[in-house]
N, C-alpha and C positions, 0 to 999 in steps of 0.2 A: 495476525499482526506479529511483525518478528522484531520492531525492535518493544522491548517490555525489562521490566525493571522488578524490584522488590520496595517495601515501604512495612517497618517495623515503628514504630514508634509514636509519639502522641498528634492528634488532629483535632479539633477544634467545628464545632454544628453550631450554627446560632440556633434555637427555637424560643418557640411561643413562651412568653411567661408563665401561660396558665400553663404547657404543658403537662399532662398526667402519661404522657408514653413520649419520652425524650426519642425515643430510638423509631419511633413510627416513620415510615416511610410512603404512608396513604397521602398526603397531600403529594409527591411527587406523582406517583400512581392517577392522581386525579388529574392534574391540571400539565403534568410534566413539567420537564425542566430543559436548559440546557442540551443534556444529554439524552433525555428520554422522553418519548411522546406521552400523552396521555392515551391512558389504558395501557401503556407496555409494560415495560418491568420496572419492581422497584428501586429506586436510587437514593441513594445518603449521600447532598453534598457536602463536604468538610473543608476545612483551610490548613494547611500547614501552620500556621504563626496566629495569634488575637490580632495581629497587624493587621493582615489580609483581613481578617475576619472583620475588625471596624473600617477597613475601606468599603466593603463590600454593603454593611452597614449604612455607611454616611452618602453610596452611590444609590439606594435604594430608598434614601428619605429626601436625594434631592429636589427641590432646592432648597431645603429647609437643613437646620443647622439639628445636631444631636440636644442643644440646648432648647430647642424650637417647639417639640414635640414630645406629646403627654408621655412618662415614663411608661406607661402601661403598656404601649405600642411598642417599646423598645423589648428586642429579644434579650435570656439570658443567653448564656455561652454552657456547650456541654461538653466538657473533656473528655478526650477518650484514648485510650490505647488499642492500635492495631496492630497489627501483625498480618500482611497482605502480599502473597505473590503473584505470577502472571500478573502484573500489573501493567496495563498498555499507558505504555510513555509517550504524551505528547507534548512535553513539557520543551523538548526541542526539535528544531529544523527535523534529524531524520524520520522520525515519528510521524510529523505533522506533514511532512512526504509523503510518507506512504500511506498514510488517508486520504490525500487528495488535498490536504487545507496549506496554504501558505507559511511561506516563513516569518513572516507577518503575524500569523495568527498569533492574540486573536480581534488586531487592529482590523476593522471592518465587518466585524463579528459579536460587535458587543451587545445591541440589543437581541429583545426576542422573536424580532422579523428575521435575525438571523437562525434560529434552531433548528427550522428547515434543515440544514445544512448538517448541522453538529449531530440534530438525533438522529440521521440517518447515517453517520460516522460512528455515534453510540453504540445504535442498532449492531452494524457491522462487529463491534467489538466485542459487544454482549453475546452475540453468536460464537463467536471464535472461544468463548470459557474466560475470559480473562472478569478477575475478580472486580477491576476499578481501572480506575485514568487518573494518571496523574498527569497535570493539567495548568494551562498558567492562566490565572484569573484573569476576569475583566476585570475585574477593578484596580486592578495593576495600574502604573503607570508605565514601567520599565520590566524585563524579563528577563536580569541578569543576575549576578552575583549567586549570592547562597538561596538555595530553590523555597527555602523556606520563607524568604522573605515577598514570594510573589507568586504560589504553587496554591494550587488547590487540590482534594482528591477526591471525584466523586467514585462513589462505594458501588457497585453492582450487589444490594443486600441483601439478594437470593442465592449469590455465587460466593460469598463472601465471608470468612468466619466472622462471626459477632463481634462488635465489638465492644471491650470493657469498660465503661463507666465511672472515669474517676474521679470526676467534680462537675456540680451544676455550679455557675454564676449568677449572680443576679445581673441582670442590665448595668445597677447604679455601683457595682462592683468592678465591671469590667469597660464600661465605655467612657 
């Protein structure tokens, strides 16, 4: 993939309240994600912004309100500091060209009937070395302005330097 990017700075995991391995990446391994099938490799997805992070949040408890449902359900929030090159950029149009996916993307793409498509765009990128994707969420509504405010980055976390751990949130703290 040639057009790729760099990504220094802090991002943003929802997980499990119980958590005891914030940084585990076996639930994507298992059941996949997005970008990665199950059984392939493992993936850490992150948000740029807490924004993204409780859209992505309040799009996975619909229909129900964040007030609606027992807190225990709700994830905390785990900060993290990266530091990530080869990063493949699909965050716009040329990117999302040369994968094959629209400038659209990723309007008609938001459920899991579509990951068909994305983990076999993953696959492809995972092969080529590249550490992560930076990526524009579904739970977006729009894909413009500052990348932070609508960008996600999922982690390739076998290719990928670790990243640093610098605050858990509680659910009733951050949502």
């Amino acid at each position: 993939m040639q057009t790729a990017t760099t990504y220094s700075g802090t991002v943003y995991r929802c997980i499990p309240n119980s958590s005891i391995t914030p940084l585990s990446t076996e639930y994507s391994v298992t059941y996949g994600g997005r970008w990665n099938a199950a059984g392939s490799y493992p993936m850490m997805y992150t948000f740029l912004s807490t924004q993204v992070a409780r859209q992505w949040v309040s799009a996975r408890l619909s229909p129900y309100s964040l007030d609606e449902v027992q807190s225990d359900i709700l994830p905390d929030l785990l900060v993290l500091n990266v530091d990530l090159d080869n990063v493949a950029d699909l965050a716009g149009t040329e990117g999302l060209q040369e994968v094959g996916l629209p400038s659209t993307y990723p309007q008609g793409y938001m459920g899991s009937s579509a990951w068909t498509v994305t983990q076999s765009v993953g696959a492809v990128i995972y092969q080529a070395g590249h550490t992560s994707i930076l990526t524009r969420s579904t739970s977006a509504t729009e894909w413009s302005g500052q990348v932070e405010a609508w960008a996600e980055v999922a982690v390739f976390a076998d290719q990928a330097p670790k990243p640093d751990v610098t605050d858990r949130i509680s659910s009733g703290d951050w949502l």
